[in-house]
PyMOL Python script that loads the backbone (N, CA, C, O; Angstrom):
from pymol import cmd

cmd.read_pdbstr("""\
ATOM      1  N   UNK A   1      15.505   4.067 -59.006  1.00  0.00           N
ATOM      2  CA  UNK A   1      15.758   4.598 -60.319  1.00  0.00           C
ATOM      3  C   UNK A   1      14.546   4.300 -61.209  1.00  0.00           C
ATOM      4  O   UNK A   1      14.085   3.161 -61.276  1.00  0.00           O
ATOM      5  N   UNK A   2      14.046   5.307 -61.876  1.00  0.00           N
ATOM      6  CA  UNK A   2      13.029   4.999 -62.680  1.00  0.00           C
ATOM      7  C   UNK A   2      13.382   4.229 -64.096  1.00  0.00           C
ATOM      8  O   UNK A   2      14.483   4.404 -64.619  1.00  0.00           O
ATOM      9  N   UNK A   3      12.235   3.234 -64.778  1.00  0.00           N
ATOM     10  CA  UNK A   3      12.465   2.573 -65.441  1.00  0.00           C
ATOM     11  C   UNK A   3      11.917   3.368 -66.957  1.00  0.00           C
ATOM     12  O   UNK A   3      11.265   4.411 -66.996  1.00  0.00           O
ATOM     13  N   UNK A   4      12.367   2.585 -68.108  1.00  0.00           N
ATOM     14  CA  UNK A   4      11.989   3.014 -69.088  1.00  0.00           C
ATOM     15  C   UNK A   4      10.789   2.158 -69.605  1.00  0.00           C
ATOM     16  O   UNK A   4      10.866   0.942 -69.784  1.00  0.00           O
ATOM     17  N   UNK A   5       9.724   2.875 -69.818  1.00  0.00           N
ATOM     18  CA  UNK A   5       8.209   1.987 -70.494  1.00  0.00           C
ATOM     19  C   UNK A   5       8.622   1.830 -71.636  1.00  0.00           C
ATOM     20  O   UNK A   5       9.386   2.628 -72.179  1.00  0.00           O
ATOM     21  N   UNK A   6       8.169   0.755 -72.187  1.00  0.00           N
ATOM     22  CA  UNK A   6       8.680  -0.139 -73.145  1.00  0.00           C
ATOM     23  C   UNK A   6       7.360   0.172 -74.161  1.00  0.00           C
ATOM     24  O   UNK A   6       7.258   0.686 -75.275  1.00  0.00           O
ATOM     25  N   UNK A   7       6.503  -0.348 -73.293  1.00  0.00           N
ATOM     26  CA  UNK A   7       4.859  -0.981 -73.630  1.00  0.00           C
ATOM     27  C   UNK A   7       3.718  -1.093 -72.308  1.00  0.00           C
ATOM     28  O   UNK A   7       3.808  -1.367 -71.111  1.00  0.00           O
ATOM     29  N   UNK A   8       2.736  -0.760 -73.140  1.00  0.00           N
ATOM     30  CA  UNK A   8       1.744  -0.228 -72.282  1.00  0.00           C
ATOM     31  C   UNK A   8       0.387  -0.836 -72.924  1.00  0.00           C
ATOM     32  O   UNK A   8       0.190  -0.581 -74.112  1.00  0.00           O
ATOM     33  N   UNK A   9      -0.444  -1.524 -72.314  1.00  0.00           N
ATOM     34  CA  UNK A   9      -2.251  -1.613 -72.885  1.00  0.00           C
ATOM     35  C   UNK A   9      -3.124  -1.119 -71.526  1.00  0.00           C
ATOM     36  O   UNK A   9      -2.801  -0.743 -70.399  1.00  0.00           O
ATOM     37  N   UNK A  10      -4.338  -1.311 -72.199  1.00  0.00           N
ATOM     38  CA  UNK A  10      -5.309  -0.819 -71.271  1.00  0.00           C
ATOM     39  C   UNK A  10      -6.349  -1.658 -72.081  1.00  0.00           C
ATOM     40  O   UNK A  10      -6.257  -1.759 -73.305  1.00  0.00           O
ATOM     41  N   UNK A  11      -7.433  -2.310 -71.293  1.00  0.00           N
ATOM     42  CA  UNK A  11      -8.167  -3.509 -71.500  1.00  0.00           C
ATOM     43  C   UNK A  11      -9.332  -2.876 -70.821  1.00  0.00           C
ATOM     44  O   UNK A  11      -9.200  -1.832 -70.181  1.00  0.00           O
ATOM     45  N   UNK A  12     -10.566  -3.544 -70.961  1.00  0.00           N
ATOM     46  CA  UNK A  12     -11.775  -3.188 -69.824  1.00  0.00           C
ATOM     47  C   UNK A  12     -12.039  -4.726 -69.515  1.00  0.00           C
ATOM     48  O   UNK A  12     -12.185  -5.608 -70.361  1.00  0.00           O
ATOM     49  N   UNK A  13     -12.071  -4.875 -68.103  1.00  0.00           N
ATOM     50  CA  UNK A  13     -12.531  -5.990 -67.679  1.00  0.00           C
ATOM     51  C   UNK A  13     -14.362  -5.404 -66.472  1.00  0.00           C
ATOM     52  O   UNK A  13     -14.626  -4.691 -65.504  1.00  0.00           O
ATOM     53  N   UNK A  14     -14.995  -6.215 -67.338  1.00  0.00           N
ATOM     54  CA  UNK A  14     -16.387  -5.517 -66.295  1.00  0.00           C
ATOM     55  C   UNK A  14     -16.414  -3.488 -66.690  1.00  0.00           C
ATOM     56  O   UNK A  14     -16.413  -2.719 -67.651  1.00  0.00           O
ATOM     57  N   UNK A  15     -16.434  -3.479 -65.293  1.00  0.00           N
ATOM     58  CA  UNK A  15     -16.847  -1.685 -65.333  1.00  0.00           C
ATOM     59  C   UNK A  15     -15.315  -1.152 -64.718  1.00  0.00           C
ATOM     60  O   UNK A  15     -15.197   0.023 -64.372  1.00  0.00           O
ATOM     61  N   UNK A  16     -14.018  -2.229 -64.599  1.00  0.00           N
ATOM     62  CA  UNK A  16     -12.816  -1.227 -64.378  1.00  0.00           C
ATOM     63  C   UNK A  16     -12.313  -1.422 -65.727  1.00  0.00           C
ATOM     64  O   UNK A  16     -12.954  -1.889 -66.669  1.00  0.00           O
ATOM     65  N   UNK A  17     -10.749  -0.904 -65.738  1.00  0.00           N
ATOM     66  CA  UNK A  17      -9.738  -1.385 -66.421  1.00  0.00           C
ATOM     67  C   UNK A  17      -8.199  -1.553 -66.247  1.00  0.00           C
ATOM     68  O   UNK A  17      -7.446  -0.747 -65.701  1.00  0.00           O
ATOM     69  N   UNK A  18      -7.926  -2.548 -66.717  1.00  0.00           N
ATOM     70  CA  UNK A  18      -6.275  -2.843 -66.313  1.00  0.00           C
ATOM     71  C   UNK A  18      -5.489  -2.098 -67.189  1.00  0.00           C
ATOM     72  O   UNK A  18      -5.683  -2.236 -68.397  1.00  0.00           O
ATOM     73  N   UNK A  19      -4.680  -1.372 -66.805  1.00  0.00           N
ATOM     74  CA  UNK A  19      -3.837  -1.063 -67.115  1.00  0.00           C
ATOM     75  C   UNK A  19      -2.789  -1.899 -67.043  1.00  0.00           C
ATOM     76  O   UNK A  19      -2.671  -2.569 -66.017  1.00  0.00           O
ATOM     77  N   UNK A  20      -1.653  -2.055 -68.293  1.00  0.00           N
ATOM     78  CA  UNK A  20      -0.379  -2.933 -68.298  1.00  0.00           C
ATOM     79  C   UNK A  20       1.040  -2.162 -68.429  1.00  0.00           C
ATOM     80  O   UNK A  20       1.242  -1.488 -69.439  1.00  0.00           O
ATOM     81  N   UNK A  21       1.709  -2.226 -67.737  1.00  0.00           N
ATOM     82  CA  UNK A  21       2.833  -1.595 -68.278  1.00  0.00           C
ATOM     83  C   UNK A  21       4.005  -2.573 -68.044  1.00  0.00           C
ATOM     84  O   UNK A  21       4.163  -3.252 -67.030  1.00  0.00           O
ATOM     85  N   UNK A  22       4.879  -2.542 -69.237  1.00  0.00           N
ATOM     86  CA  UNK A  22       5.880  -3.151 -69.375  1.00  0.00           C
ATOM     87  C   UNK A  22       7.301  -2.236 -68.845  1.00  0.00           C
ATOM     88  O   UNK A  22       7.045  -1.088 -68.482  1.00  0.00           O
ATOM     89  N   UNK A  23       8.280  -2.525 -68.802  1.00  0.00           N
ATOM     90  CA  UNK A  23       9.610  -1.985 -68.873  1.00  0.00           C
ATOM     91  C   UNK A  23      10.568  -2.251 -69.910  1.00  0.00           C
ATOM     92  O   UNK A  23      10.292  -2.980 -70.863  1.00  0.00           O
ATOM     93  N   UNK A  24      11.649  -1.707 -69.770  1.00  0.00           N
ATOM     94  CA  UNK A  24      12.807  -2.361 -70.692  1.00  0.00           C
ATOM     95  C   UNK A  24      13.212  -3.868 -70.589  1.00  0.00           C
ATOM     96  O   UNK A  24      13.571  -4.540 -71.556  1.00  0.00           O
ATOM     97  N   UNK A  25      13.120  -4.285 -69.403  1.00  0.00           N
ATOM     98  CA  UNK A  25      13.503  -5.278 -69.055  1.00  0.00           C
ATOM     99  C   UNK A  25      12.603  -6.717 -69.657  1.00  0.00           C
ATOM    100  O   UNK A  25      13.167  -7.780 -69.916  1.00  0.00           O
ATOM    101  N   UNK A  26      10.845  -6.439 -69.831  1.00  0.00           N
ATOM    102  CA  UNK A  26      10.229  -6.900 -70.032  1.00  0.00           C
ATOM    103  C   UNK A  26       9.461  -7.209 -68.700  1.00  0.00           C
ATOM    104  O   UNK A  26       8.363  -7.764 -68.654  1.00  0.00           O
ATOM    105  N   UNK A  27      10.263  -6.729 -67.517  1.00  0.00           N
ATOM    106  CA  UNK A  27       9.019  -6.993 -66.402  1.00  0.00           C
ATOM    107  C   UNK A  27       7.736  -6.416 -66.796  1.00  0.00           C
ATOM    108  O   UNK A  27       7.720  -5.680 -67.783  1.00  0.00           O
ATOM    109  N   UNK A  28       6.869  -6.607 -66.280  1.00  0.00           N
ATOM    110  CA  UNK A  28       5.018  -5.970 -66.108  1.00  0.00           C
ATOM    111  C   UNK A  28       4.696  -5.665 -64.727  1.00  0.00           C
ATOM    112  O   UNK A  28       5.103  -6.044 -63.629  1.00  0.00           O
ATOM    113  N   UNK A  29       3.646  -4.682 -65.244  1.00  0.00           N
ATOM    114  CA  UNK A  29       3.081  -4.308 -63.510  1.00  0.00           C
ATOM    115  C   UNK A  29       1.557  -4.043 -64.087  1.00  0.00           C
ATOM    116  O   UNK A  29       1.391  -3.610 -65.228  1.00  0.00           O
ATOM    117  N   UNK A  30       0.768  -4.257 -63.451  1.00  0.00           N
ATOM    118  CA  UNK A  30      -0.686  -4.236 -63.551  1.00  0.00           C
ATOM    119  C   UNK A  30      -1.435  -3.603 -62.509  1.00  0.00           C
ATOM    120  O   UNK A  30      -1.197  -3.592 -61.301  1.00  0.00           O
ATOM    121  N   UNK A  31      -2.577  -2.962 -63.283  1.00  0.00           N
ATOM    122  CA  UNK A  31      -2.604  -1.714 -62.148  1.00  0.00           C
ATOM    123  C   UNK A  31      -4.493  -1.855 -62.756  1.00  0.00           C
ATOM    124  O   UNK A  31      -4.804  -1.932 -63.944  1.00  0.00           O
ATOM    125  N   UNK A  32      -5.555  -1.857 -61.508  1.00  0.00           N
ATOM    126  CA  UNK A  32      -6.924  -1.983 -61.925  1.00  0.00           C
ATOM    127  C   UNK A  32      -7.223  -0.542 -62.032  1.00  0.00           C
ATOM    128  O   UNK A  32      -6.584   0.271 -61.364  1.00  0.00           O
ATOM    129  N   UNK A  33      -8.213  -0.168 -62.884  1.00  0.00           N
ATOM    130  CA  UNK A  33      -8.472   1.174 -62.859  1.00  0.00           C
ATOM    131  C   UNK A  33      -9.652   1.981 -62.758  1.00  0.00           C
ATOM    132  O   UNK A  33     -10.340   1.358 -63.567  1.00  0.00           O
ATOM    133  N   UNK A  34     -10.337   2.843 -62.386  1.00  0.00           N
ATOM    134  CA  UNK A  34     -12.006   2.812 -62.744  1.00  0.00           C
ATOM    135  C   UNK A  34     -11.491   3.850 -63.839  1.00  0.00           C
ATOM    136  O   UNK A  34     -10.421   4.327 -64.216  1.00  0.00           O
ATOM    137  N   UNK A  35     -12.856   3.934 -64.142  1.00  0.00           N
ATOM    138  CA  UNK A  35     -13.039   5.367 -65.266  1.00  0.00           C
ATOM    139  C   UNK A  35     -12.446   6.531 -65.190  1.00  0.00           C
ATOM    140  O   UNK A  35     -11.576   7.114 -65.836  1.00  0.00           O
ATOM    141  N   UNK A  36     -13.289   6.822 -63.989  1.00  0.00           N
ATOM    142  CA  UNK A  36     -12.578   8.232 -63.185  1.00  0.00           C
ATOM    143  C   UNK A  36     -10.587   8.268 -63.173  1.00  0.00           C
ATOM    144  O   UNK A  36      -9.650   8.947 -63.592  1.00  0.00           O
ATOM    145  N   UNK A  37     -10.813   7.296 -62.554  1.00  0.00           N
ATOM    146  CA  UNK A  37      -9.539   7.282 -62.143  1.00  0.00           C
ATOM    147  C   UNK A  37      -8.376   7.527 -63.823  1.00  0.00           C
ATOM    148  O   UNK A  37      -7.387   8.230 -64.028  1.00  0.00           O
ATOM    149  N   UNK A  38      -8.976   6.775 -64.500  1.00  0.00           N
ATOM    150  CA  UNK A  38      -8.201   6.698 -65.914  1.00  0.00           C
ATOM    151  C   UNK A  38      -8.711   8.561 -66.784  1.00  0.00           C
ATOM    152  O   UNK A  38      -8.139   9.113 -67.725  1.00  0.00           O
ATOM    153  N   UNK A  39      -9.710   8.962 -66.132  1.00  0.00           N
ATOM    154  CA  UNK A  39     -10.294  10.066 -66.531  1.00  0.00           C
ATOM    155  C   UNK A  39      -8.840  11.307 -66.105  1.00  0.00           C
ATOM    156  O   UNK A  39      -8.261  12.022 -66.923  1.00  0.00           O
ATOM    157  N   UNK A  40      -8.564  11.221 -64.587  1.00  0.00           N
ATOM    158  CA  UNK A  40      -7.939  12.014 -63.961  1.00  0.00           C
ATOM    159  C   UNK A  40      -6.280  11.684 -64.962  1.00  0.00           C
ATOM    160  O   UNK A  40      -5.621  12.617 -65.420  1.00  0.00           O
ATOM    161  N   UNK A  41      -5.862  10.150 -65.131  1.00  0.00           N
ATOM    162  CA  UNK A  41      -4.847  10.547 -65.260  1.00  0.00           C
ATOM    163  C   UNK A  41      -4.868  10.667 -67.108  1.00  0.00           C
ATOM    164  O   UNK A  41      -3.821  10.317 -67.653  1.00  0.00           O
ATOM    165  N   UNK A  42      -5.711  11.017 -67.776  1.00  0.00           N
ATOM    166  CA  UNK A  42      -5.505  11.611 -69.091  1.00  0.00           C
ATOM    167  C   UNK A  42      -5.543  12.979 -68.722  1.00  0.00           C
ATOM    168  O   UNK A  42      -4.688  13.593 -69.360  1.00  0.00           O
ATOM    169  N   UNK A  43      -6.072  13.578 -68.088  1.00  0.00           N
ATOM    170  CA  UNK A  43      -6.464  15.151 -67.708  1.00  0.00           C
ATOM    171  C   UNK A  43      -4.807  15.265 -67.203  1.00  0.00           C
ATOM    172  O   UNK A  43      -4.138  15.972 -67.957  1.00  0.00           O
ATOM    173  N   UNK A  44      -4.183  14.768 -66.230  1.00  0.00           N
ATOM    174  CA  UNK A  44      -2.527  15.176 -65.820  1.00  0.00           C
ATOM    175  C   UNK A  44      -1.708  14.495 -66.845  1.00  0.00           C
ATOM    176  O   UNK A  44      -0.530  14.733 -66.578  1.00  0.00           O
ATOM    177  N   UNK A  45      -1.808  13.726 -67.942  1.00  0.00           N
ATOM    178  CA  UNK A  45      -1.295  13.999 -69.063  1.00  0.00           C
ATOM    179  C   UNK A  45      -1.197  14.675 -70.056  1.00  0.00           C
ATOM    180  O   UNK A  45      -0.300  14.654 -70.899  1.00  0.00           O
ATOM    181  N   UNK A  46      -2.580  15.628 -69.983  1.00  0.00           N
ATOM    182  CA  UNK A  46      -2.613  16.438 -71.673  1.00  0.00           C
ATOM    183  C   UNK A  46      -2.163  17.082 -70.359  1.00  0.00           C
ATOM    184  O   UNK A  46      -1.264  16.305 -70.038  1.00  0.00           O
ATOM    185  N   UNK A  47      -2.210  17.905 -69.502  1.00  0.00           N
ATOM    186  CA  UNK A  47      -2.021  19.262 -68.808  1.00  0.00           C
ATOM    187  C   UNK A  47      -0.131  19.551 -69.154  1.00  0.00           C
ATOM    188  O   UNK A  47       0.456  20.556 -69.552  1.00  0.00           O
ATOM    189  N   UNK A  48       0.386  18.130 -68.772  1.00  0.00           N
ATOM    190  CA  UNK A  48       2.013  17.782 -68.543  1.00  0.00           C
ATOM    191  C   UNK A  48       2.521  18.281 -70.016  1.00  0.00           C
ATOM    192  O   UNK A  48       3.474  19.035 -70.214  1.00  0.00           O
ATOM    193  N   UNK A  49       1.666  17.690 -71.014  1.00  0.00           N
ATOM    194  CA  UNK A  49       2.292  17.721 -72.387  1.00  0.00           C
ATOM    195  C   UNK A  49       1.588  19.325 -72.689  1.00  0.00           C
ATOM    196  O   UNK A  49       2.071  19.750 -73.739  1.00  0.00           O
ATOM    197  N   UNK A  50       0.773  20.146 -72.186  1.00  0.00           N
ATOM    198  CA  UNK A  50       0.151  21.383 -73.072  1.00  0.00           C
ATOM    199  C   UNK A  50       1.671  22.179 -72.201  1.00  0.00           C
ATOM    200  O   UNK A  50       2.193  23.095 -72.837  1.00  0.00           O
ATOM    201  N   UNK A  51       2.175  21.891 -71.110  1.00  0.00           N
ATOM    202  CA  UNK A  51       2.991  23.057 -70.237  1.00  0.00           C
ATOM    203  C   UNK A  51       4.180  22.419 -71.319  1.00  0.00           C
ATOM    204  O   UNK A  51       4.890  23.326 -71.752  1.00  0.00           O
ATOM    205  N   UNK A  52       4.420  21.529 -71.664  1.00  0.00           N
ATOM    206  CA  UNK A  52       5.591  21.228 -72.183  1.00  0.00           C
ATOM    207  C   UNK A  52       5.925  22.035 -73.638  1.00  0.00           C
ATOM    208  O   UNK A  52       6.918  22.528 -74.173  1.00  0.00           O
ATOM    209  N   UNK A  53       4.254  21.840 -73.998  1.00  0.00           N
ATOM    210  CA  UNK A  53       4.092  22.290 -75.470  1.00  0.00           C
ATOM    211  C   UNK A  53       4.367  24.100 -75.646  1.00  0.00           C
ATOM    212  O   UNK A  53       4.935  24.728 -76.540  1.00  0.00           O
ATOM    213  N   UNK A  54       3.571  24.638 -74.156  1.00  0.00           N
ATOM    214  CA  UNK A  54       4.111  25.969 -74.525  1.00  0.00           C
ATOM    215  C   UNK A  54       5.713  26.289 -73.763  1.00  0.00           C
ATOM    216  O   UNK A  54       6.041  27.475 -73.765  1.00  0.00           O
ATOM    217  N   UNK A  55       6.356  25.636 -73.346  1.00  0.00           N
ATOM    218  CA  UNK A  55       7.485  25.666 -73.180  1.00  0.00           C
ATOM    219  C   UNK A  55       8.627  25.600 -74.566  1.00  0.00           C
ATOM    220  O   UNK A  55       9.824  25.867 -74.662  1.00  0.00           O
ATOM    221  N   UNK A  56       7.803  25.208 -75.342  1.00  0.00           N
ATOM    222  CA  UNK A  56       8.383  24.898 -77.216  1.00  0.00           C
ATOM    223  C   UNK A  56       8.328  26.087 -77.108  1.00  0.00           C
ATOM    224  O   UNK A  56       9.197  26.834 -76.659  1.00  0.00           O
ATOM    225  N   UNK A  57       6.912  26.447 -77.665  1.00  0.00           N
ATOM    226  CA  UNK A  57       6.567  27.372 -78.328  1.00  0.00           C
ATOM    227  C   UNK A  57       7.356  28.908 -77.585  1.00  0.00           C
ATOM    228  O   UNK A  57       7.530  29.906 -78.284  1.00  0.00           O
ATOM    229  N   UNK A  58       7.636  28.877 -76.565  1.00  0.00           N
ATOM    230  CA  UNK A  58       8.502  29.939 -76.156  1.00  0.00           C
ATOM    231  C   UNK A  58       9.702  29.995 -76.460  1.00  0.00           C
ATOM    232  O   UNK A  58      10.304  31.059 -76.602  1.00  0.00           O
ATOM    233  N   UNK A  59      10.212  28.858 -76.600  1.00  0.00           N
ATOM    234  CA  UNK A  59      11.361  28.745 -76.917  1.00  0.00           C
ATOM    235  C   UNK A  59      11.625  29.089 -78.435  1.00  0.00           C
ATOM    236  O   UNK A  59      12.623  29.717 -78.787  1.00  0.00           O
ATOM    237  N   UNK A  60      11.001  28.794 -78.998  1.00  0.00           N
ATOM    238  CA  UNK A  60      10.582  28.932 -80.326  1.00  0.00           C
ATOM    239  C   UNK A  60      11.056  30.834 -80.461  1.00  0.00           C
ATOM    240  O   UNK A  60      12.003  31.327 -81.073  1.00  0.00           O
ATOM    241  N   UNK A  61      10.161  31.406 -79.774  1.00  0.00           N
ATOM    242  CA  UNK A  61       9.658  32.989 -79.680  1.00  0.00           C
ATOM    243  C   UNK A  61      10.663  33.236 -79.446  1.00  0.00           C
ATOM    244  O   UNK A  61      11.073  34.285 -79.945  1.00  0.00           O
ATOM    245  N   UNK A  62      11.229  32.764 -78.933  1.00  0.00           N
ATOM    246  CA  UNK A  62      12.788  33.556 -78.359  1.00  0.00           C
ATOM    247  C   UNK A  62      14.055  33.665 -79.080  1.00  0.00           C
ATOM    248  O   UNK A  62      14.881  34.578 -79.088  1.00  0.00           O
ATOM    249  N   UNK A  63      14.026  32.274 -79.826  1.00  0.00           N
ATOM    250  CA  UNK A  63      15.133  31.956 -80.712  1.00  0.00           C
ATOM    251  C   UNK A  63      14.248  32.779 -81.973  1.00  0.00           C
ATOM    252  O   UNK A  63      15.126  33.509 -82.431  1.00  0.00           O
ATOM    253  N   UNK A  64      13.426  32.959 -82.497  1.00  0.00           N
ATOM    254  CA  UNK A  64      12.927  34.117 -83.471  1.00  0.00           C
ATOM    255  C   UNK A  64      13.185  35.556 -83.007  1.00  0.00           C
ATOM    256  O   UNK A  64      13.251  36.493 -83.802  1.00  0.00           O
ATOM    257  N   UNK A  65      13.311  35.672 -81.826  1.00  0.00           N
ATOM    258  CA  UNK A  65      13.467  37.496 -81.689  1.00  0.00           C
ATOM    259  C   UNK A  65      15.168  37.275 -81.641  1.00  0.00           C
ATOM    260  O   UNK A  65      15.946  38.178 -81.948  1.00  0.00           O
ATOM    261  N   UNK A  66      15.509  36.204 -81.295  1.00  0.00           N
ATOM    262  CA  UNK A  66      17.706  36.015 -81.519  1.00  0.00           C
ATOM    263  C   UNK A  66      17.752  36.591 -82.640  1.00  0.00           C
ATOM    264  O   UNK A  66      18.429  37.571 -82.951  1.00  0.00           O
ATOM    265  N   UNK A  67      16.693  35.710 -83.564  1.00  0.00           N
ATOM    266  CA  UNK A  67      17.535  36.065 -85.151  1.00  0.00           C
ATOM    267  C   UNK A  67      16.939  37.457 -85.768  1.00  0.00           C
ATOM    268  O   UNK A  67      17.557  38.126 -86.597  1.00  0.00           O
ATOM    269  N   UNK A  68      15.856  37.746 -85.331  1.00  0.00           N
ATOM    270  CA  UNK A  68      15.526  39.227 -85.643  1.00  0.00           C
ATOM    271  C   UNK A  68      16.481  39.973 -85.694  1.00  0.00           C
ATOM    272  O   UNK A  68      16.700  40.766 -86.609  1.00  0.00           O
ATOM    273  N   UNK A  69      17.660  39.677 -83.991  1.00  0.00           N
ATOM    274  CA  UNK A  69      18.182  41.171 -83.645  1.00  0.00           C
ATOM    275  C   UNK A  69      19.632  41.144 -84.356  1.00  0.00           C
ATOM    276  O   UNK A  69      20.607  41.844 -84.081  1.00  0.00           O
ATOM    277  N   UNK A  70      19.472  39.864 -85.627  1.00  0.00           N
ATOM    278  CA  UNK A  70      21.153  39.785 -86.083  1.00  0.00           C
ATOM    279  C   UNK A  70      20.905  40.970 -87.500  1.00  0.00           C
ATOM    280  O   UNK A  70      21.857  41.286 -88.214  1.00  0.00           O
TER     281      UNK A  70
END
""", "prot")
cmd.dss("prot")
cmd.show_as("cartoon", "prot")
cmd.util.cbc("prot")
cmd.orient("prot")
């Protein structure tokens, strides 16, 4: 079962970085990271949130042509 993130940092140690993530619970998990790697997963985050965003915005379009046709 997936957990709920609570809290999250990101630190640079040297030329990686740690990532921290907390849970509800207050457990942690720590995760080393390079650049790249932290590069890729901002790139599959804005991508996740732009499909989400035009998933609004359609929704949006749609519930505007509802009320057009009243």
């Amino acid at each position: 079962m997936a957990k709920l993130l609570a809290h999250f940092s990101i630190s640079r140690t040297g030329e990686d970085y740690v990532l921290m993530l907390e849970d509800e619970d207050g457990d942690t998990s720590e995760f080393v990271a390079s650049f790249d790697q932290l590069d890729l997963i901002t790139d599959a985050i804005a991508e996740e949130l732009e499909r989400d965003d035009d998933d609004l915005l359609m929704a949006d379009e749609d519930d505007d042509d509802d009320e057009d046709d009243e």
